[in-house]
C-alpha positions, 0 to 999 in steps of 0.5 A: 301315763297321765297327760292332760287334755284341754278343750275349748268348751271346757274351764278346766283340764281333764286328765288323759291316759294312754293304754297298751294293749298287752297283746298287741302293743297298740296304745289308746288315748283316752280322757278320765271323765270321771274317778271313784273308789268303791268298796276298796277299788279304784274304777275310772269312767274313760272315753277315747280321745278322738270321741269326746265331742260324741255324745252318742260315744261308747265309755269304758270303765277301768279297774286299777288292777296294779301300780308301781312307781311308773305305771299304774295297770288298768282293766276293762271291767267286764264282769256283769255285776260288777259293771252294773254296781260301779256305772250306778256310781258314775251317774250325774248332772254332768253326764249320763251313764246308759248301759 
């Protein structure tokens, strides 16, 4: 599920997506602060909502695993060498991406 988020310091909208744990049905909400395709994968860079205004703030970054008409199914991407290519990806003048 995609919502938007608005912050005061911001001119645009970004989007905002709300995860469930498959195990124990927690959701998260967190901000797309960036999206890219790579080698026929989709891979989004998130940050939890409640951090957005911490620079210091762990990202995730998510693989589209699966989709349907009304979900899209996201996973952390945990692999070593995968993570390293895809967080080369998202580095740029608006943010820095340390890992």
């Amino acid at each position: 599920m995609a919502d938007d988020f608005e912050r005061d310091d911001m001119d645009e909208e970004v989007p905002v997506i709300t995860m469930v744990d498959d195990e124990t049905g927690e959701e998260t909400e967190c901000v797309v602060i960036d999206r890219i395709s790579n080698n026929g994968a989709e891979y989004m860079l998130v940050i939890e909502s409640q951090y957005i205004d911490d620079d210091e703030a762990d990202a995730k970054i998510l693989k589209v695993v699966g989709e349907t008409e009304d979900d899209i199914t996201y996973s952390v991407v945990d692999d070593g060498e995968e993570f390293e290519a895809v967080a080369a990806l998202f580095g740029n003048d608006e943010y820095d991406v340390e890992f």
